[in-house]
C-alpha positions as YAML, in Angstrom:
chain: A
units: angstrom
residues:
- id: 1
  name: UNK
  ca: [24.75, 3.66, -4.76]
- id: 2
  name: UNK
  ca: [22.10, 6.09, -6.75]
- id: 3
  name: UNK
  ca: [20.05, 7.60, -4.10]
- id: 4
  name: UNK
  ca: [16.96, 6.51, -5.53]
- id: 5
  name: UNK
  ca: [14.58, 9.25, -3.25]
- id: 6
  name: UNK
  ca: [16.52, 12.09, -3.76]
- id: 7
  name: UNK
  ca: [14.43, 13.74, -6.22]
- id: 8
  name: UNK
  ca: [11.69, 13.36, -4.83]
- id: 9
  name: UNK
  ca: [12.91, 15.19, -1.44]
- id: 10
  name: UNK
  ca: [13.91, 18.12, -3.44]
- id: 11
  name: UNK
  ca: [10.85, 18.01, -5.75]
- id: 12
  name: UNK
  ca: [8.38, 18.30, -2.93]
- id: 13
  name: UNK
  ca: [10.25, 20.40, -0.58]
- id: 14
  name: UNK
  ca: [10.71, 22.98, -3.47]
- id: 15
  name: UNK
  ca: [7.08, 22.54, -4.36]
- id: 16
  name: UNK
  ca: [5.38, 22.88, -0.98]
- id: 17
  name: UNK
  ca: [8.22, 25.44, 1.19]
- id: 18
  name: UNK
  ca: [8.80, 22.48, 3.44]
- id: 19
  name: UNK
  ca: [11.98, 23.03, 5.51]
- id: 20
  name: UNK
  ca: [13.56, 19.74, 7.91]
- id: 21
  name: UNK
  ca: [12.08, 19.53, 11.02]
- id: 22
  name: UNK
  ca: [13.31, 19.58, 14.82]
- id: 23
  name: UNK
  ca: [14.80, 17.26, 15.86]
- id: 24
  name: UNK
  ca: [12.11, 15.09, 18.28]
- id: 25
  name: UNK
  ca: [11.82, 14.56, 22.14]
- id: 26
  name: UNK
  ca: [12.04, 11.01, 21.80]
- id: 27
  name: UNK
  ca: [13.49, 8.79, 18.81]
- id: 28
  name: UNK
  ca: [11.28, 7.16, 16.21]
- id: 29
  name: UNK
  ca: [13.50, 4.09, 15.86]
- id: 30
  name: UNK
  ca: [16.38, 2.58, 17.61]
- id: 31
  name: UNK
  ca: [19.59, 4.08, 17.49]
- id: 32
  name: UNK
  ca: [20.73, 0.66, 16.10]
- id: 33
  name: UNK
  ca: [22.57, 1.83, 12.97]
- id: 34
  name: UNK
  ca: [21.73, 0.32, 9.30]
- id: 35
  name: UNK
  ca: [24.50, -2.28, 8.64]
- id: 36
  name: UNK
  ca: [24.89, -0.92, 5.13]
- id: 37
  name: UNK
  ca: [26.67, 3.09, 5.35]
- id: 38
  name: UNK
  ca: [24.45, 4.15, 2.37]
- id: 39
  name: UNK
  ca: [21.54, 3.06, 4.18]
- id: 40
  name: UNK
  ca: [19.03, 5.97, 4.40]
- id: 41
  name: UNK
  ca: [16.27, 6.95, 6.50]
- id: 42
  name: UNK
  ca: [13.15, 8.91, 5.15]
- id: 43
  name: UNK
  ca: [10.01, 10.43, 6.62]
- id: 44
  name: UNK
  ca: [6.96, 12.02, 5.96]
- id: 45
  name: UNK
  ca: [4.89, 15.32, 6.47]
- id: 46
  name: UNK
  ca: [1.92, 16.76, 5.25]
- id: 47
  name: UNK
  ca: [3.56, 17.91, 2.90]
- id: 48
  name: UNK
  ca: [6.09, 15.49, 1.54]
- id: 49
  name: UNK
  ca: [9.12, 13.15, 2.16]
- id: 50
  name: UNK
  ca: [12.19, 14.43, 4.30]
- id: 51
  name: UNK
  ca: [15.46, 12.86, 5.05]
- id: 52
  name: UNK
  ca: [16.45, 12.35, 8.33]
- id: 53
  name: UNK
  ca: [20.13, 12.02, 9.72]
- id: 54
  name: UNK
  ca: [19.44, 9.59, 11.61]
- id: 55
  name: UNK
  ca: [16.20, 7.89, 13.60]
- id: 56
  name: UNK
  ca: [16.37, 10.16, 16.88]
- id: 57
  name: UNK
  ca: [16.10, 13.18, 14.71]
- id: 58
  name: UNK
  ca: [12.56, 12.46, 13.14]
- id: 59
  name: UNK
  ca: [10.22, 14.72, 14.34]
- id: 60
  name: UNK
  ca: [7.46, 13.61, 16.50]
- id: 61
  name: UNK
  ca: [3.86, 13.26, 14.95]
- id: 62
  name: UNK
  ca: [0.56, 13.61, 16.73]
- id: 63
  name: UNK
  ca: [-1.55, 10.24, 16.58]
- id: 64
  name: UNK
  ca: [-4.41, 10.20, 14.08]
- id: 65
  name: UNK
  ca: [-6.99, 7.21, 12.60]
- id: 66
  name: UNK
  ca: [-4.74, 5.07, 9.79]
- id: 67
  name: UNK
  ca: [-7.22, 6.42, 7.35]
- id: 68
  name: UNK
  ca: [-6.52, 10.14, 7.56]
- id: 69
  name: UNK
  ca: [-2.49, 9.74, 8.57]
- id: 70
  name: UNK
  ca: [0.19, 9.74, 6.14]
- id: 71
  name: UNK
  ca: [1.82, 6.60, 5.54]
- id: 72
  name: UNK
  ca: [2.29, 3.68, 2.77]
- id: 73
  name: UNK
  ca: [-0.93, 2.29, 1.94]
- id: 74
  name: UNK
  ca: [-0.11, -0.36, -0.51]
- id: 75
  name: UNK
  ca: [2.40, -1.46, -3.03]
- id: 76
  name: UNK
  ca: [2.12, -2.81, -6.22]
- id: 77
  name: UNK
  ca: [4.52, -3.20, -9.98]
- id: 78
  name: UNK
  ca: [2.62, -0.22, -12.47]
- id: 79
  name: UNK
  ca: [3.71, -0.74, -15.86]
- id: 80
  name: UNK
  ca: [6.93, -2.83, -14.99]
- id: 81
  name: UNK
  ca: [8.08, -0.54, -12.35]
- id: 82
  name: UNK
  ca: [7.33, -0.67, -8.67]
- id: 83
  name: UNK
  ca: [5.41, 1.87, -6.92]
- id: 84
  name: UNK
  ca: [4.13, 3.00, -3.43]
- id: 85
  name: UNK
  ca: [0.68, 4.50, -2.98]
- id: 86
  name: UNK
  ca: [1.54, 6.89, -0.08]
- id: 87
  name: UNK
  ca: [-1.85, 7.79, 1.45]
- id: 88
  name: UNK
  ca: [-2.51, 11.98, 1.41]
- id: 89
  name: UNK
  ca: [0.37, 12.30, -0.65]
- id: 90
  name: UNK
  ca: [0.09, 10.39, -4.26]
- id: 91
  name: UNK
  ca: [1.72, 7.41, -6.21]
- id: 92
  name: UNK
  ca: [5.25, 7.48, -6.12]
- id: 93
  name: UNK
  ca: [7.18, 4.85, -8.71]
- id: 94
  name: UNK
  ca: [10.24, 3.81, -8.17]
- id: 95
  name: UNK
  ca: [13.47, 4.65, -10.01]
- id: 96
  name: UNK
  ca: [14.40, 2.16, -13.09]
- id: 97
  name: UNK
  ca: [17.68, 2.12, -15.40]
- id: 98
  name: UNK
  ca: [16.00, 5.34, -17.46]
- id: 99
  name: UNK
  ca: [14.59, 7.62, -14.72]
- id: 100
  name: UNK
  ca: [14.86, 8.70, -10.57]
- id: 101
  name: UNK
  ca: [11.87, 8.22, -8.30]
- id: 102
  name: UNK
  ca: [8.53, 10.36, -9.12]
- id: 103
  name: UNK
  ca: [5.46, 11.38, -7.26]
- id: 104
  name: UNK
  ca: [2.13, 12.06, -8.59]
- id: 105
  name: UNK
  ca: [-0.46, 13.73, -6.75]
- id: 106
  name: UNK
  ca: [-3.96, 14.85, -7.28]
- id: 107
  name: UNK
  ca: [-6.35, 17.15, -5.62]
- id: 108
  name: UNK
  ca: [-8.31, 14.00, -3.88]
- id: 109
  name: UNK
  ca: [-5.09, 12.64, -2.58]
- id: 110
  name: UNK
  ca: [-5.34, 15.49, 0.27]
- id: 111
  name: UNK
  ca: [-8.86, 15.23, 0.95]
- id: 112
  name: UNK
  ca: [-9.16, 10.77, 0.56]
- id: 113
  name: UNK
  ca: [-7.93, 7.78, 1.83]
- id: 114
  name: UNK
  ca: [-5.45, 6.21, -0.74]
- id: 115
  name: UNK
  ca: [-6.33, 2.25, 0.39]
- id: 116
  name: UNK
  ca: [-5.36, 0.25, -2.79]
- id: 117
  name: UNK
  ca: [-3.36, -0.28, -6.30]
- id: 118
  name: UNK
  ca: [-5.41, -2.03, -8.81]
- id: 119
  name: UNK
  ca: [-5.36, -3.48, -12.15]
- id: 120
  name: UNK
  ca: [-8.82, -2.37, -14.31]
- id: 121
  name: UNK
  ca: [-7.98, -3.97, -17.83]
- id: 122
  name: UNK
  ca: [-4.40, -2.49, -18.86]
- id: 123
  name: UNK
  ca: [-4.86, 0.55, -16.67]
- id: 124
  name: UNK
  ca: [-3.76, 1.06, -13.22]
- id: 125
  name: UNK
  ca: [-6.44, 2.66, -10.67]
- id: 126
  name: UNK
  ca: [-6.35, 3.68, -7.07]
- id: 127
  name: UNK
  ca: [-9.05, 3.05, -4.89]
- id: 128
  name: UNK
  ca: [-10.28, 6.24, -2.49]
- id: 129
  name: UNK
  ca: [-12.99, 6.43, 0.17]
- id: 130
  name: UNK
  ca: [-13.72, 9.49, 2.89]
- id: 131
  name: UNK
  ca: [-14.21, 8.25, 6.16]
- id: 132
  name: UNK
  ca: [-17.96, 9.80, 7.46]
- id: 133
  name: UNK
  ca: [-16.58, 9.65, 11.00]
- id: 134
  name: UNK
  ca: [-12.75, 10.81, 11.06]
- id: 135
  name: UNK
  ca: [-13.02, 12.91, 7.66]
- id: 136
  name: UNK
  ca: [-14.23, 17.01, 8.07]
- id: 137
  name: UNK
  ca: [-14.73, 17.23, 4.20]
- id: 138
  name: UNK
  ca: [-17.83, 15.66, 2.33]
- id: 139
  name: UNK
  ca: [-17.58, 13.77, -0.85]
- id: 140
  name: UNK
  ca: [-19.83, 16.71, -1.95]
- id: 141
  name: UNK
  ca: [-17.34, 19.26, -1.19]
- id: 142
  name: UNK
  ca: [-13.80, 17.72, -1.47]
- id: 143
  name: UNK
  ca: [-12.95, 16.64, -5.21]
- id: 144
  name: UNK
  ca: [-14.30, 13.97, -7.65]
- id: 145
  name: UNK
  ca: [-17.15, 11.94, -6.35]
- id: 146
  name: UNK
  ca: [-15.40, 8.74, -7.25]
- id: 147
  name: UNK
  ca: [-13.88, 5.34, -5.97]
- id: 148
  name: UNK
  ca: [-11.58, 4.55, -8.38]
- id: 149
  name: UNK
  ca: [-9.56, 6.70, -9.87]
- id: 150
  name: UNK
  ca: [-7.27, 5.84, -13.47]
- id: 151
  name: UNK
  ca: [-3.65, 6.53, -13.60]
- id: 152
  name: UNK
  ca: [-2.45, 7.74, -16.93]
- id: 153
  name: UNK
  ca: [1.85, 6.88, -16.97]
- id: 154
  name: UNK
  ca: [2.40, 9.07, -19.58]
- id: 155
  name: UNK
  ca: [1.38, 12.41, -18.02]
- id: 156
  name: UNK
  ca: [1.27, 11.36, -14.25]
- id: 157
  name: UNK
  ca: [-2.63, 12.55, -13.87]
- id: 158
  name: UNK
  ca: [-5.43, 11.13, -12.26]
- id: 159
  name: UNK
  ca: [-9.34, 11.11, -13.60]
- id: 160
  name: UNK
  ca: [-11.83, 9.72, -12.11]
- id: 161
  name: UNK
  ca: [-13.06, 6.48, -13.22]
- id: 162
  name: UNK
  ca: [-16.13, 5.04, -11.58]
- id: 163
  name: UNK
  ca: [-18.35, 6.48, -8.52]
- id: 164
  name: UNK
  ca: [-21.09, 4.56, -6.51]
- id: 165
  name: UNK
  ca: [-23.61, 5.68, -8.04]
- id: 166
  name: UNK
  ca: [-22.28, 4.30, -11.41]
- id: 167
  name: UNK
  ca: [-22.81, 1.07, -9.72]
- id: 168
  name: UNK
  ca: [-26.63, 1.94, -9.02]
- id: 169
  name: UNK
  ca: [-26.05, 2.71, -5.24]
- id: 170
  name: UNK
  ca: [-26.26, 5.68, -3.36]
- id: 171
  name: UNK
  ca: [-24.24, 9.17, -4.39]
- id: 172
  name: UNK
  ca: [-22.49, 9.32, -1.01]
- id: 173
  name: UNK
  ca: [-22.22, 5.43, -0.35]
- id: 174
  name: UNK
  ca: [-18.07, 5.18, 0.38]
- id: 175
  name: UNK
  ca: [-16.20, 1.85, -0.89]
- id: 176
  name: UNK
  ca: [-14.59, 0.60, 2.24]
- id: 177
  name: UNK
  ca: [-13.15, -2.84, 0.56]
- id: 178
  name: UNK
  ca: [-12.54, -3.66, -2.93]
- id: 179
  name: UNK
  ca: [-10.31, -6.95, -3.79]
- id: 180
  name: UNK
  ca: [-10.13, -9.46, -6.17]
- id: 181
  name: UNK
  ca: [-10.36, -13.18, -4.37]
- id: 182
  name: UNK
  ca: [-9.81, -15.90, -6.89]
- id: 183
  name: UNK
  ca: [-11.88, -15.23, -10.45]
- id: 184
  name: UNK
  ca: [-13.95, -12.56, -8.70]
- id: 185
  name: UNK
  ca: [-13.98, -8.91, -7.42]
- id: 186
  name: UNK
  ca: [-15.81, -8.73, -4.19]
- id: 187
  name: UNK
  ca: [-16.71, -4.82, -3.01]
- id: 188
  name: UNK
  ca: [-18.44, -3.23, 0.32]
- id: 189
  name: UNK
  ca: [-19.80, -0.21, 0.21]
- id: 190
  name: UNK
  ca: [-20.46, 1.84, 3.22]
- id: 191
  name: UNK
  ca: [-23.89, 4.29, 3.61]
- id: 192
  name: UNK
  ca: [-24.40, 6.60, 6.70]
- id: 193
  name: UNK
  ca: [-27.35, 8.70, 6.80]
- id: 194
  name: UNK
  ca: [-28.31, 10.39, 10.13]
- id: 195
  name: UNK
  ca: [-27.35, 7.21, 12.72]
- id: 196
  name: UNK
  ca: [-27.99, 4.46, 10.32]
- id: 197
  name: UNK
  ca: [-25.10, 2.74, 8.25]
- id: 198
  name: UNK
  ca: [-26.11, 0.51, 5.58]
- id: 199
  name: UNK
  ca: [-23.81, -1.53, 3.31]
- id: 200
  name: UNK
  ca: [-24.09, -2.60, 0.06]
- id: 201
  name: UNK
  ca: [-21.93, -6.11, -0.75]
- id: 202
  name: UNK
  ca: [-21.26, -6.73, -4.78]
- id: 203
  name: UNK
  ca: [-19.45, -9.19, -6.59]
- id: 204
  name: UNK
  ca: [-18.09, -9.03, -10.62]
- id: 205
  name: UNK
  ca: [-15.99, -10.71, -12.60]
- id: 206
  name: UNK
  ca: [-14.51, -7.71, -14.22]
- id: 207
  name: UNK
  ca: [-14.20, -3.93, -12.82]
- id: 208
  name: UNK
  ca: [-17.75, -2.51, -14.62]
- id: 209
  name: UNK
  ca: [-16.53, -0.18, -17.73]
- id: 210
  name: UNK
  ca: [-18.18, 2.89, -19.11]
- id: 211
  name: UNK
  ca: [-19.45, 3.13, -22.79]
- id: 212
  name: UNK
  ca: [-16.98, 5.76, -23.96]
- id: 213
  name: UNK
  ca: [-19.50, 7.76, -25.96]
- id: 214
  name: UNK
  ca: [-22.71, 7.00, -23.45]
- id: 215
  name: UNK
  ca: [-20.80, 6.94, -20.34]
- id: 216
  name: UNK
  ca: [-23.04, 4.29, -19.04]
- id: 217
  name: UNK
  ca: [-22.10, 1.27, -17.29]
- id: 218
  name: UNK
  ca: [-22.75, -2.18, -17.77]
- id: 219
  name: UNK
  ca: [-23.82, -3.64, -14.73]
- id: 220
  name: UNK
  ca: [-25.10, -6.86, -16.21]
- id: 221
  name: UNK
  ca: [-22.17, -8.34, -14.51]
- id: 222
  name: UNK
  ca: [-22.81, -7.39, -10.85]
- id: 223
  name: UNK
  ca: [-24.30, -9.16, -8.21]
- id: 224
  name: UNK
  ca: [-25.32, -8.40, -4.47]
- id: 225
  name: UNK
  ca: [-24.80, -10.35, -2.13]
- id: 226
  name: UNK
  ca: [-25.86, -10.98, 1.76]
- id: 227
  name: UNK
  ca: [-23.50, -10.09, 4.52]
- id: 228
  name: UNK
  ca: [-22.81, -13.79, 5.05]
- id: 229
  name: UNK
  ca: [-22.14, -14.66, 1.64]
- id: 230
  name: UNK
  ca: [-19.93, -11.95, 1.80]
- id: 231
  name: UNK
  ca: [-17.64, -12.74, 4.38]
- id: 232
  name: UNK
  ca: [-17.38, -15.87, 3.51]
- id: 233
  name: UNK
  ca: [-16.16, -15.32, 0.27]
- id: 234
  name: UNK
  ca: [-13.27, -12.85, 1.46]
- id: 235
  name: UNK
  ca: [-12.12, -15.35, 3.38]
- id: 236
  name: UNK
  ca: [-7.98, -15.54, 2.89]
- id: 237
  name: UNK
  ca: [-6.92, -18.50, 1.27]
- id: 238
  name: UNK
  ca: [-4.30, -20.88, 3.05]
- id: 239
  name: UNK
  ca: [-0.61, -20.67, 2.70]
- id: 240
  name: UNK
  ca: [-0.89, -23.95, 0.44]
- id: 241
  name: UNK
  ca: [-2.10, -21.57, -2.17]
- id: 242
  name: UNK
  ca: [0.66, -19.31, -2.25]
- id: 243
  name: UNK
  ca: [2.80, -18.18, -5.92]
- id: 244
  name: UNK
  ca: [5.18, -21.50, -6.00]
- id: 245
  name: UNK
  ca: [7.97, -19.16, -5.87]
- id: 246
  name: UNK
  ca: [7.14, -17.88, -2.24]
- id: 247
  name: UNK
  ca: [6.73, -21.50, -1.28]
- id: 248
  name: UNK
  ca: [10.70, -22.29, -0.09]
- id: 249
  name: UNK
  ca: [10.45, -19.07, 2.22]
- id: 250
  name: UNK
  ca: [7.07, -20.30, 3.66]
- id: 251
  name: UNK
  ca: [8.63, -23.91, 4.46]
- id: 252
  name: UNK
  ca: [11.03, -21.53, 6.64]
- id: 253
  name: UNK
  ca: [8.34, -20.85, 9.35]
- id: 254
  name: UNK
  ca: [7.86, -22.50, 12.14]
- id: 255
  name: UNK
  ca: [4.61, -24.44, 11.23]
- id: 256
  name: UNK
  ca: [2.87, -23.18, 14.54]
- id: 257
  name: UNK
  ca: [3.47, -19.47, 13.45]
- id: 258
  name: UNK
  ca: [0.05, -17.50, 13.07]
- id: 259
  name: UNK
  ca: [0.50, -15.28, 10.23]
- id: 260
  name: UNK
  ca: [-0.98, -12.99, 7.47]
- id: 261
  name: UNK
  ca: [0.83, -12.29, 4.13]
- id: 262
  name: UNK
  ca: [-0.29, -9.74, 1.40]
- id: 263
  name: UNK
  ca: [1.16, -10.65, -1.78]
- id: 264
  name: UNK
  ca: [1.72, -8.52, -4.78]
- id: 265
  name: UNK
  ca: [3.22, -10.03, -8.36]
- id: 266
  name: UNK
  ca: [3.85, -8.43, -11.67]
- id: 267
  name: UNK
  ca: [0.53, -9.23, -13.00]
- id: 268
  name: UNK
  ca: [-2.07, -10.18, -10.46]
- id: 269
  name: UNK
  ca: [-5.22, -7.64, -10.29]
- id: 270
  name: UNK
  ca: [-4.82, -6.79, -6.95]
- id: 271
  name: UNK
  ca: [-2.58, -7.84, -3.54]
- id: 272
  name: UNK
  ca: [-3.54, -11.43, -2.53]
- id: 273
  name: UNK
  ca: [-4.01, -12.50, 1.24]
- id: 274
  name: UNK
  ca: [-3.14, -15.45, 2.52]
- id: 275
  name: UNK
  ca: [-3.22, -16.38, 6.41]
- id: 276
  name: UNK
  ca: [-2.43, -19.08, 8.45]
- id: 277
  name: UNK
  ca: [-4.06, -20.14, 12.12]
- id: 278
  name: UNK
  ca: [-1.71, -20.62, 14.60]
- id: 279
  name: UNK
  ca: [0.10, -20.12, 18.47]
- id: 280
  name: UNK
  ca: [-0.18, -16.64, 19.23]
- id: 281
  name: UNK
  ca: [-1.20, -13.24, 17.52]
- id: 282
  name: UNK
  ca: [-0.96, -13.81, 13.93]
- id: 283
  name: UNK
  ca: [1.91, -12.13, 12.25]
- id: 284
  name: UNK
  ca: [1.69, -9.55, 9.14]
- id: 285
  name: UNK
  ca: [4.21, -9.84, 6.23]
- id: 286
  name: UNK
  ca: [4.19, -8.38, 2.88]
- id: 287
  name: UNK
  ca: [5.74, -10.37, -0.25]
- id: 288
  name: UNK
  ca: [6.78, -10.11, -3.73]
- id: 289
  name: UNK
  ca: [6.81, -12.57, -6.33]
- id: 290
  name: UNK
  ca: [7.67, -12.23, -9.94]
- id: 291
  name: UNK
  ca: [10.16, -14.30, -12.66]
- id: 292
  name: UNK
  ca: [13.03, -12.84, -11.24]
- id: 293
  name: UNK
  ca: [12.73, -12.60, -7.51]
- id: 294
  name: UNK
  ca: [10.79, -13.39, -4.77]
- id: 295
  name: UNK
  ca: [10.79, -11.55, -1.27]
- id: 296
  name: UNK
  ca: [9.01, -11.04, 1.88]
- id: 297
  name: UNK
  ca: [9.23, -9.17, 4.46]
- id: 298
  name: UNK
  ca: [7.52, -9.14, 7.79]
- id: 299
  name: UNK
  ca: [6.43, -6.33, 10.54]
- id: 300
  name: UNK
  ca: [9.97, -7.27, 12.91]
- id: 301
  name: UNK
  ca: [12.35, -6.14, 9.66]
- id: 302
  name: UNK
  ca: [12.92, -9.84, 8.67]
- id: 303
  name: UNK
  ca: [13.32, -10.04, 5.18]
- id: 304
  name: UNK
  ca: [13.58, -12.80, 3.07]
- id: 305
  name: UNK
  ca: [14.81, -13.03, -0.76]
- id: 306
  name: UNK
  ca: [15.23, -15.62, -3.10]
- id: 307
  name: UNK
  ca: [16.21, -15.66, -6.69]
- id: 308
  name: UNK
  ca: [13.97, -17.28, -8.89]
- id: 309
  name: UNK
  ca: [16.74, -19.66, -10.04]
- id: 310
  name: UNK
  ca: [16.37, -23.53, -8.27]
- id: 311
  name: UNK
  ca: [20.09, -22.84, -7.33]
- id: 312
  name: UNK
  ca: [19.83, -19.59, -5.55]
- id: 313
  name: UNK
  ca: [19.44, -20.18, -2.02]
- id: 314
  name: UNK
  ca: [17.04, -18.15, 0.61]
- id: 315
  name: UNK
  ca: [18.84, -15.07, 1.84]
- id: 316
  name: UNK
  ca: [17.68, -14.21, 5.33]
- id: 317
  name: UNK
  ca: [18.29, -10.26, 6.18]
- id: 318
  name: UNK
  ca: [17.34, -8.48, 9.44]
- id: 319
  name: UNK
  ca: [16.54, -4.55, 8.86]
- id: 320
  name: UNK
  ca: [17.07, -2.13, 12.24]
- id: 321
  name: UNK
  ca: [15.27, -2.72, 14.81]
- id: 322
  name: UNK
  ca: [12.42, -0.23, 15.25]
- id: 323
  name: UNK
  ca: [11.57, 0.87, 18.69]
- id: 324
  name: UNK
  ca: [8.45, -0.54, 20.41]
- id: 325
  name: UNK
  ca: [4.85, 0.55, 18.97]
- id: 326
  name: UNK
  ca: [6.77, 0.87, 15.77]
- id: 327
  name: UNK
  ca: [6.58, -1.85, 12.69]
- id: 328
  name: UNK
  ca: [7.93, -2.33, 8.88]
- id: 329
  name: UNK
  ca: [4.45, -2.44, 7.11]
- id: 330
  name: UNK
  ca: [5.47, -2.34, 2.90]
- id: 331
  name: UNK
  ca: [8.38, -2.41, 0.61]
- id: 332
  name: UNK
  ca: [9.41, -2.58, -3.11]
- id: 333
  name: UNK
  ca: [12.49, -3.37, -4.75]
- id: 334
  name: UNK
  ca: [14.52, -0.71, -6.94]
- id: 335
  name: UNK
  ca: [17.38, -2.37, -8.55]
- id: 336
  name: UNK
  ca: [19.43, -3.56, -6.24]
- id: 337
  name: UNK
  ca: [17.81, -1.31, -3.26]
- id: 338
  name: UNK
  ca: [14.86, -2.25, -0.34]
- id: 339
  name: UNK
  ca: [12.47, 0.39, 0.41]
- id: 340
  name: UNK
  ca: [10.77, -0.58, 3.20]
- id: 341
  name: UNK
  ca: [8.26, 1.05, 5.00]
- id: 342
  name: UNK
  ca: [7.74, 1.53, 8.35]
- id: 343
  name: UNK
  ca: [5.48, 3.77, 10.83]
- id: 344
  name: UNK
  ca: [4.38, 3.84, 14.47]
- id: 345
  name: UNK
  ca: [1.18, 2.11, 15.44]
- id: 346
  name: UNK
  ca: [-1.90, 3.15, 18.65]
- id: 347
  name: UNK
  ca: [-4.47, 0.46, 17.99]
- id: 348
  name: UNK
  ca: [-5.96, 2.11, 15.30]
- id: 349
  name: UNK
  ca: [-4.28, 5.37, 14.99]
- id: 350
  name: UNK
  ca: [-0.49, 6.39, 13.24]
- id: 351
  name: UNK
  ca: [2.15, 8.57, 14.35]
- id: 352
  name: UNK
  ca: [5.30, 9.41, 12.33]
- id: 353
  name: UNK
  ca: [5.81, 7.05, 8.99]
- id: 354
  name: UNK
  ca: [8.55, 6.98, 6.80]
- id: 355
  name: UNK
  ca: [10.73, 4.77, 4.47]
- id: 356
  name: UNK
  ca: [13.87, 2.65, 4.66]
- id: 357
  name: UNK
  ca: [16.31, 2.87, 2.50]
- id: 358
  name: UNK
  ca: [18.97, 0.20, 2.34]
- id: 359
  name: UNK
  ca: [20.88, -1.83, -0.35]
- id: 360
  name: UNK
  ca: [20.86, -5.73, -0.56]
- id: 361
  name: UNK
  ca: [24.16, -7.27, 0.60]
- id: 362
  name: UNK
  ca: [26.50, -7.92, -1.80]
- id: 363
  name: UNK
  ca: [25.21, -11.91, -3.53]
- id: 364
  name: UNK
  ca: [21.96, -10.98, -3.06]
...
């Protein structure tokens, strides 16, 4: 099977000096071994992606806020191939029939919280913020005052695209949630002057453009809203509403199980959440859905896939078990290889992070 991270590892260990680490006190994951002999297990650094023999050997990570820790973010399809937005680190795309896995980086990547993949018109854009409490750098001091920031496929860069103050709000106001819910975008925006936080709530239709030649931005389309209004439009809709290709693996659950799923699909704007009530804490899953294939695959390492034929039948696959405090959080498909994601949770703080690399069983 084609490695499909192995340029990567050299890339950025070439790049940055990075050499493997120790091997750690105590193991990341289980010393349960990947069913599959190709299977491979990744990690990250500061300063990249590293390959680890096995899970024991991943070096040990000192706990730090989600926002500021390295560690898939989100994943999303960017111009028909599937990517990872790696938080601190950059986008990296998967590997397709013509090419191997690439990362691209940018200056705010280091200095930003990575929190989304989105859709602006036929452009791809990432969505940054600094945390005012966690971060040491201010948005006046560490890279290009925006939220959103375009990817350009053809030459891997970054530029930025729109900043708060585009949208009439203040310089330094941070965009703590942007998603698209239904026919709308709904945004926060988080201000913190002295001991006072304000936020700003929008909605819009569309992501507000600038005039090319102007650079002004039409904001006719923009709307605040109350805190209640809000909320209540954010809401997740109901596993009912779900792509009608997920639908077979949802009437698998137990119809008491509390759950969460973030969807992604080939063309939707942004990931779509859907959540169910239920017995217990409320499960997290991540799914896929698309003309060809359908998966999901929750925190525990089940993983569900389903051709998008009416005769393929649900395949049900259990990844490693990860030791406790750890959880599989992301994944995309490459060909005929999972990457899953994975990384060790402290309420709201991460230790080490990584990938899983593993091939579908054969008739999947």
């Amino acid at each position: 099977m084609k490695r499909t991270l192995t340029m990567i590892v050299i890339l950025l260990v070439a790049l940055c000096g990075c050499s493997k680490g120790k091997a750690a006190d105590g193991q990341a994951v289980s010393d349960e071994a990947p069913t599959q002999k190709s299977s491979g297990w990744y990690y990250f650094s500061d300063s990249g992606i590293h390959p680890a023999e096995n899970p024991a050997s991943i070096p040990p990570r000192k706990f730090v806020p989600w926002t500021e820790a390295v560690r898939v973010s989100d994943a999303a399809v960017v111009n028909d191939v599937p990517a990872f937005l790696i938080n601190r680190l950059g986008l990296m795309t998967g590997a397709d029939a013509d090419k191997a896995s690439e990362m691209h980086t940018a200056q705010f990547f280091s200095q930003s919280t990575a929190a989304g993949i989105l859709r602006v018109g036929d452009s791809t854009a990432v969505r940054m913020y600094r945390n005012s409490f966690f971060s040491e750098a201010s948005p006046t001091d560490s890279g290009p005052n925006a939220f959103l920031a375009a990817y350009e496929p053809e030459s891997g860069r970054f530029n930025a695209l729109l900043s708060s103050a585009d949208l009439g709000l203040e310089a330094d106001a941070q965009c703590v949630s942007l998603d698209r819910f239904g026919s709308m975008w709904y945004a926060s925006f988080k201000t913190v002057k002295g001991n006072k936080v304000d936020f700003d709530y929008l909605e819009f239709p569309e992501i507000p453009a600038k005039d090319k030649s102007s650079g002004a931005v039409d904001l006719s389309g923009v709307k605040k809203l109350s805190s209640e209004s809000f909320q209540k439009s954010v809401t997740p809709f109901g596993l009912s509403d779900v792509p009608e290709t997920l639908k077979p693996m949802i009437a698998k659950l137990p119809e008491s199980l509390a759950c969460t799923i973030r969807v992604y699909t080939d063309s939707t704007l942004s990931t779509q959440t859907y959540a169910r009530r239920g017995e217990g804490d409320a499960l997290e899953a991540v799914a896929y859905a698309s003309k060809d294939r359908s998966a999901m695959l929750f925190s525990d390492g089940t993983f569900y896939y389903r051709g998008n034929n009416s005769s393929d039948s649900i395949k049900t696959i259990q990844l490693p078990s990860l030791s406790r405090g750890y959880v599989y959080t992301s994944f995309i498909l490459t060909g005929n290889t999972l990457l899953a994601a994975w990384e060790e949770q402290r309420f709201f703080e991460t230790g080490r992070s990584g990938i899983l690399e593993t091939p579908l069983p054969d008739g999947v």
